[in-house]
N, CA, C and O atoms as a GROMACS GRO file, in nm:
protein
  340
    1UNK      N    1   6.537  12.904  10.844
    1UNK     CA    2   6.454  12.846  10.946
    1UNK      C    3   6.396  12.712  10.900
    1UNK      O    4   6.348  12.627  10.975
    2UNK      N    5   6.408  12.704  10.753
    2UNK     CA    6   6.327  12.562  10.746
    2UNK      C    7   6.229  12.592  10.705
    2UNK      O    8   6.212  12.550  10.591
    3UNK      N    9   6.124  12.668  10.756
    3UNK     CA   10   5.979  12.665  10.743
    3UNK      C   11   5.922  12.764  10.646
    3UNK      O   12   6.008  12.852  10.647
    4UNK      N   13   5.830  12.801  10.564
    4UNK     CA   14   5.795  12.895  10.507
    4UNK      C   15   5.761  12.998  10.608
    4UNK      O   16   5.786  12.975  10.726
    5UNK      N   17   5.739  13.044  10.593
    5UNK     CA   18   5.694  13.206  10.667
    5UNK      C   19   5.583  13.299  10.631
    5UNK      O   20   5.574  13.368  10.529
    6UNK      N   21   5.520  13.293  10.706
    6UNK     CA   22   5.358  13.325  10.680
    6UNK      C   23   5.382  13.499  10.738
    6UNK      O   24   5.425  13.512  10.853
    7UNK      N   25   5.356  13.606  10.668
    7UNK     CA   26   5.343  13.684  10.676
    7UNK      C   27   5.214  13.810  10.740
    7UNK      O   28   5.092  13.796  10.727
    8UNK      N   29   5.271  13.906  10.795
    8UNK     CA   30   5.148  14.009  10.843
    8UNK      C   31   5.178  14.102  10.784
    8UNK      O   32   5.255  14.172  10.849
    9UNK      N   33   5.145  14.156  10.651
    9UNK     CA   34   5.184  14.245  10.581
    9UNK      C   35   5.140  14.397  10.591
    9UNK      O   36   5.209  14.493  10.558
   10UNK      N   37   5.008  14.399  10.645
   10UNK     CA   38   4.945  14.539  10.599
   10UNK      C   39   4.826  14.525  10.720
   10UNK      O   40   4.757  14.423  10.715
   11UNK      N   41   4.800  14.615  10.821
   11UNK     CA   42   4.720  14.576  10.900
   11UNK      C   43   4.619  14.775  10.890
   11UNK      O   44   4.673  14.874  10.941
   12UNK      N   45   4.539  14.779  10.848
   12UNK     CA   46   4.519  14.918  10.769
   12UNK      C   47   4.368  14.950  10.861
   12UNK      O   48   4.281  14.864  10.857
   13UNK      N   49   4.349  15.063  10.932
   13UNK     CA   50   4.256  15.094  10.979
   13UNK      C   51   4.228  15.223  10.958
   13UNK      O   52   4.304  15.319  10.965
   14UNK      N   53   4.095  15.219  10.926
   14UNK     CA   54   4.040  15.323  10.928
   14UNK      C   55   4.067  15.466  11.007
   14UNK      O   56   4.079  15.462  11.129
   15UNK      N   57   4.075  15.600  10.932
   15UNK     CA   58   4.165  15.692  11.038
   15UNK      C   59   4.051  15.744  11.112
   15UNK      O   60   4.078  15.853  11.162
   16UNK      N   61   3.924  15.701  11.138
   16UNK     CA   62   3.814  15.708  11.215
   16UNK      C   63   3.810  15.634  11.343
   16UNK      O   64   3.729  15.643  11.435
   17UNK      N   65   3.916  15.560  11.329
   17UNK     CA   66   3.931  15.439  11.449
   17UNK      C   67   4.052  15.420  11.504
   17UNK      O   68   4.077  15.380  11.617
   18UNK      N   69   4.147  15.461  11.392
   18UNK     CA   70   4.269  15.465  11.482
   18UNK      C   71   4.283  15.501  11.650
   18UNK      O   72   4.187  15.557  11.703
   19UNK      N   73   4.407  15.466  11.735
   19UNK     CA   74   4.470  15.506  11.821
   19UNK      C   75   4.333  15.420  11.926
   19UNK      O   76   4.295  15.465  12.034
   20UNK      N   77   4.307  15.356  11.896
   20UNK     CA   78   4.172  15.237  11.954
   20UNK      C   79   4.219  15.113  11.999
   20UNK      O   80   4.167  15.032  12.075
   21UNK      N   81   4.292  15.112  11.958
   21UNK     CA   82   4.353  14.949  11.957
   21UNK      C   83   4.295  14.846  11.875
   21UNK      O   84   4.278  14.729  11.911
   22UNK      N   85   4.255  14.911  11.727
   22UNK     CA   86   4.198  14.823  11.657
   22UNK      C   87   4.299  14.730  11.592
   22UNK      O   88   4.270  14.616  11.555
   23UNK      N   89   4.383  14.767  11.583
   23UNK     CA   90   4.497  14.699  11.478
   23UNK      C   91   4.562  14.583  11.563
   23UNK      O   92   4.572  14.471  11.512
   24UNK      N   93   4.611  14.611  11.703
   24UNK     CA   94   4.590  14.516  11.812
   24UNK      C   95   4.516  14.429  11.828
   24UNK      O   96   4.572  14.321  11.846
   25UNK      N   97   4.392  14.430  11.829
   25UNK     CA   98   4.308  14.320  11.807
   25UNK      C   99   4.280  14.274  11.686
   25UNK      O  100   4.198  14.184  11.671
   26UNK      N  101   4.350  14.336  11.578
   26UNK     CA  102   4.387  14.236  11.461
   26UNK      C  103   4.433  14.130  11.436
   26UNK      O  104   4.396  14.025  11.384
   27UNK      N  105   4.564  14.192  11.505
   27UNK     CA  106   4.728  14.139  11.514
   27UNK      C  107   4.670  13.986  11.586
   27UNK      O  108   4.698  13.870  11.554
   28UNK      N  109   4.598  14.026  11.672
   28UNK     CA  110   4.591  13.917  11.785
   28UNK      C  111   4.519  13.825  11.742
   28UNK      O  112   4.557  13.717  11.785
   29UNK      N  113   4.382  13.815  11.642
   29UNK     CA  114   4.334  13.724  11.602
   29UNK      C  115   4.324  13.670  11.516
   29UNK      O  116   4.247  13.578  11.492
   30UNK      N  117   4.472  13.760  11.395
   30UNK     CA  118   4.518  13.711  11.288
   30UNK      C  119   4.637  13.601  11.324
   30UNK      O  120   4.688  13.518  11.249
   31UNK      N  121   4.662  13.630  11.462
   31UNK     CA  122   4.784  13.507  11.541
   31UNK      C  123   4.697  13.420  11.579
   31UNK      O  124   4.744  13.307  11.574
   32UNK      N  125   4.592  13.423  11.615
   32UNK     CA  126   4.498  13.318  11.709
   32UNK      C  127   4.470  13.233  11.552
   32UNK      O  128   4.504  13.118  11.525
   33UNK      N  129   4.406  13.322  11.473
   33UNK     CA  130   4.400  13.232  11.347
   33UNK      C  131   4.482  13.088  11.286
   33UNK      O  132   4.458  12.970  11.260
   34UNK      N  133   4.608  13.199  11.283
   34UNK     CA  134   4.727  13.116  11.217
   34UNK      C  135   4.782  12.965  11.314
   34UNK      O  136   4.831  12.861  11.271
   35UNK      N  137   4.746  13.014  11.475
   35UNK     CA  138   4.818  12.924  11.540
   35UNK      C  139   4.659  12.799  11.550
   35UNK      O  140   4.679  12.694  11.612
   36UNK      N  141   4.534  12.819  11.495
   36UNK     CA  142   4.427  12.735  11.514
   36UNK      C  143   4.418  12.617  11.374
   36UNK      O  144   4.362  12.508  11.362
   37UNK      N  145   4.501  12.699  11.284
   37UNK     CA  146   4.518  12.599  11.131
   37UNK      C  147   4.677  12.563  11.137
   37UNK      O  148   4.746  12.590  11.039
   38UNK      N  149   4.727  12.509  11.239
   38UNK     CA  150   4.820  12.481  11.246
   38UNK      C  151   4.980  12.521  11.266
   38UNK      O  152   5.075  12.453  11.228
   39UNK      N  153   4.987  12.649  11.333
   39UNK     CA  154   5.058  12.749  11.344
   39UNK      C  155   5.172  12.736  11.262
   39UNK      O  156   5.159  12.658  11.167
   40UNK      N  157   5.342  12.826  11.284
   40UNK     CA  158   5.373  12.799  11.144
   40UNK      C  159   5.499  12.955  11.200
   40UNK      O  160   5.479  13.026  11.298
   41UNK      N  161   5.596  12.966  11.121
   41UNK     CA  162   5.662  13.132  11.183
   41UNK      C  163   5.610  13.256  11.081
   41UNK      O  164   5.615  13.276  10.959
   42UNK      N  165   5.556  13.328  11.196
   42UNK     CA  166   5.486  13.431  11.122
   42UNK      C  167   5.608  13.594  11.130
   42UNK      O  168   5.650  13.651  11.230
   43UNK      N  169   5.628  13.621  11.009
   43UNK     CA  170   5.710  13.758  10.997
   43UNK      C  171   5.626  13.909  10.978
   43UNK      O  172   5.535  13.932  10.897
   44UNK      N  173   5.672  13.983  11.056
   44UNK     CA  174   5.577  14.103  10.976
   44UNK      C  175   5.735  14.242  10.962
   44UNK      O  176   5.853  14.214  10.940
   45UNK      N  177   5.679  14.368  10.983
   45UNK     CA  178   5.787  14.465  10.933
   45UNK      C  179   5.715  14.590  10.946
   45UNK      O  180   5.673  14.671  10.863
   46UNK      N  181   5.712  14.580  11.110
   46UNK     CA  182   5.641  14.731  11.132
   46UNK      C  183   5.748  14.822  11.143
   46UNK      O  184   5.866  14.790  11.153
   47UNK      N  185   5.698  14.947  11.141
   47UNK     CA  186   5.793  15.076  11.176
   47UNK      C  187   5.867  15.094  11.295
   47UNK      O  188   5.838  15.068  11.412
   48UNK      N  189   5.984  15.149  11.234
   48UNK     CA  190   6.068  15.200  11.364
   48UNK      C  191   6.101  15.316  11.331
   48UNK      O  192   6.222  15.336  11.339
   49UNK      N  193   6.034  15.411  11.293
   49UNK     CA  194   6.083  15.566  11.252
   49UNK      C  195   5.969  15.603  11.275
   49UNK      O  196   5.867  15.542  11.246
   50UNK      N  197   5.978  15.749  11.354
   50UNK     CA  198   5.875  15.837  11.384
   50UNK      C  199   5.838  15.886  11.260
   50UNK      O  200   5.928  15.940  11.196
   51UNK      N  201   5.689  15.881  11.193
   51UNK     CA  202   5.706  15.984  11.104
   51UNK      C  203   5.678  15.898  10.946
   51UNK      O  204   5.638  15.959  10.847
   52UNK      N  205   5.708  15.750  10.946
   52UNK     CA  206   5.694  15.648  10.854
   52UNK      C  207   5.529  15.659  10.889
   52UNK      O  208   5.447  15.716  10.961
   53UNK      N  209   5.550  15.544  10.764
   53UNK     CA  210   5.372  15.498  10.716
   53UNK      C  211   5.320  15.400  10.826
   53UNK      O  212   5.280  15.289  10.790
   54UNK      N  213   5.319  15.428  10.934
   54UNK     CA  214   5.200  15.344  11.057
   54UNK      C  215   5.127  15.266  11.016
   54UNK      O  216   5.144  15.147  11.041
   55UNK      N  217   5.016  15.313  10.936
   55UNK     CA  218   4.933  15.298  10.890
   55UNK      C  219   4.886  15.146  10.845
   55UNK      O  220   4.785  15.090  10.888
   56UNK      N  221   4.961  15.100  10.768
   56UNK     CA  222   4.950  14.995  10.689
   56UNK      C  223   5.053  14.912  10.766
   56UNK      O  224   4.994  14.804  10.774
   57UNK      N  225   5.186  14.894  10.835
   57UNK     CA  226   5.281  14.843  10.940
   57UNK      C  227   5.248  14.794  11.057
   57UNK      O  228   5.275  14.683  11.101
   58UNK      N  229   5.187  14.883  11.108
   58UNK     CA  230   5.205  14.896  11.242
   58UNK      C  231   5.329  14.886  11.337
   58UNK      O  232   5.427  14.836  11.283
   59UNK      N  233   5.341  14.917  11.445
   59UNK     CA  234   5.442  14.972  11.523
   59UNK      C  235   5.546  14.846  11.615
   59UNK      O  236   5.493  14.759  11.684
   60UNK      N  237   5.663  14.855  11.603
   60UNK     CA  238   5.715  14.763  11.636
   60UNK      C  239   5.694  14.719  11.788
   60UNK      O  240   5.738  14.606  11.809
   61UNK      N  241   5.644  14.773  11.885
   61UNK     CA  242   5.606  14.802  12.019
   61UNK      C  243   5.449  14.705  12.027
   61UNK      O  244   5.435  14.616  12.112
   62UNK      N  245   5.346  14.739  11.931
   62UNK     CA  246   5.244  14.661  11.877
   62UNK      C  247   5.300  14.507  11.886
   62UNK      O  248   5.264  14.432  11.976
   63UNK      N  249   5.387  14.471  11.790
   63UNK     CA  250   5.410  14.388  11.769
   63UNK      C  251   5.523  14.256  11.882
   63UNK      O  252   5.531  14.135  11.864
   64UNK      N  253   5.584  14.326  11.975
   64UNK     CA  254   5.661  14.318  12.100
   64UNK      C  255   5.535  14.256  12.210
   64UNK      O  256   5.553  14.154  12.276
   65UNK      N  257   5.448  14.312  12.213
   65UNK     CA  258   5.313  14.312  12.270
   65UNK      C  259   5.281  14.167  12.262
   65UNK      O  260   5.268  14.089  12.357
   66UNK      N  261   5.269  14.140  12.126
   66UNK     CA  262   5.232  13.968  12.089
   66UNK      C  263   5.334  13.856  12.076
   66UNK      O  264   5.316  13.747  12.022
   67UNK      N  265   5.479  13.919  12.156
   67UNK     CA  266   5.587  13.799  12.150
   67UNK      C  267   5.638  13.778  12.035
   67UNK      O  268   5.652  13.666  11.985
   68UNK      N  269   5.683  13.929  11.963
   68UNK     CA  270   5.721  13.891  11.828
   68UNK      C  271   5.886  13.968  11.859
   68UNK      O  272   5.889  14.078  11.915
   69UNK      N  273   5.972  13.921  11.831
   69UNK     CA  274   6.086  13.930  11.829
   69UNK      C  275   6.159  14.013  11.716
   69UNK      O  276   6.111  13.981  11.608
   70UNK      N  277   6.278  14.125  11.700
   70UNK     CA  278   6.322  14.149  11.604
   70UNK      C  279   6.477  14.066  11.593
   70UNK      O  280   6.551  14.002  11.668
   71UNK      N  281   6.473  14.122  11.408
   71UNK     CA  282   6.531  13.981  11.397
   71UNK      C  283   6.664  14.038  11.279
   71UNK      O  284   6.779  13.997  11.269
   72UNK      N  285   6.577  14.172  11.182
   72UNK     CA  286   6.696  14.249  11.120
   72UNK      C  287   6.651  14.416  11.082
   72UNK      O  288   6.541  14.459  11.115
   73UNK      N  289   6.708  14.462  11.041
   73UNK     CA  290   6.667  14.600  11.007
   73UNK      C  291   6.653  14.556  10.866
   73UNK      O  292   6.719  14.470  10.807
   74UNK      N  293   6.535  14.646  10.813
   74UNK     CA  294   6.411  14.610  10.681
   74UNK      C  295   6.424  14.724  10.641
   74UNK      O  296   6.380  14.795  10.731
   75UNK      N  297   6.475  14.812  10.522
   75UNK     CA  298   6.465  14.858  10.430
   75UNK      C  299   6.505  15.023  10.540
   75UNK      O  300   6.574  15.007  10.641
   76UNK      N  301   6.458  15.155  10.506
   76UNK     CA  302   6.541  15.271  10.616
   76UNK      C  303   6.441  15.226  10.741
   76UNK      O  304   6.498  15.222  10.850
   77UNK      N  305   6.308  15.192  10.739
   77UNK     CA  306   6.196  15.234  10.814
   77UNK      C  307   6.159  15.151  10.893
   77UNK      O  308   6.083  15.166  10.990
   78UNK      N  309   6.215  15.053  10.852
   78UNK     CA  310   6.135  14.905  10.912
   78UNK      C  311   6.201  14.808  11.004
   78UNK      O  312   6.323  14.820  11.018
   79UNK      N  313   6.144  14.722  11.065
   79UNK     CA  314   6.248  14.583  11.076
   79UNK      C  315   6.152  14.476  11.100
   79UNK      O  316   6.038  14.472  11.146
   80UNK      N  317   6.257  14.369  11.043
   80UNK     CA  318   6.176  14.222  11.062
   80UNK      C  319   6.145  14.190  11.184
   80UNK      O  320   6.226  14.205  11.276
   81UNK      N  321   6.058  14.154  11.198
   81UNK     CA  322   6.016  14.051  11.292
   81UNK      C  323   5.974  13.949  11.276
   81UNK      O  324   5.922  13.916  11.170
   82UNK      N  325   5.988  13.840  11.418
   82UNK     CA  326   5.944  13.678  11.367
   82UNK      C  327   5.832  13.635  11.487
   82UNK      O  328   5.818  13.705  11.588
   83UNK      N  329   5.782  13.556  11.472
   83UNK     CA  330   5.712  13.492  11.628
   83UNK      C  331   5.688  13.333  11.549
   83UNK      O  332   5.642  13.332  11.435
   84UNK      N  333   5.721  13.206  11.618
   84UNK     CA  334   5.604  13.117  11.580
   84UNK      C  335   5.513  13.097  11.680
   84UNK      O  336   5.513  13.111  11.803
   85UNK      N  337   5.420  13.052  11.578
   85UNK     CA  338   5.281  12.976  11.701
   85UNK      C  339   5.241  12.878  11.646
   85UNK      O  340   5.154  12.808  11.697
   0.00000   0.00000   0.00000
């Protein structure tokens, strides 16, 4: 791509809060962030297996949500995704 690639690695919520849409409004203002200091292509590598670590990923459907595109299959569990902003 050219560009470095700014990553969303671990988006981790509390299991007191889960299923809230906290991680969603993470996602979203860790993008609002990135695209306010100059945006840039951001990758992350949430789950696509029922049953994987959620947790710390988040869900590829999550991530579809914010215009993030897949791009390869990531390790058994995962897959890349890209978005720029």
């Amino acid at each position: 791509m050219g560009e470095e690639a700014l990553e969303v690695t671990c988006l981790s919520v509390d299991r007191a809060h889960r299923k809230r849409g906290v991680a969603k409004v993470a996602l979203s203002a860790a993008l609002k962030s990135i695209e306010s200091q100059g945006g840039g292509v951001v990758e992350a590598f949430p789950v696509t297996r029922r049953g994987a670590l959620v947790a710390w990923f988040g869900t590829r459907s999550m991530f579809e949500e914010h215009g993030c595109r897949a791009v390869a299959p990531y390790r058994k569990s995962n897959v890349l995704m890209r978005k720029k902003v």
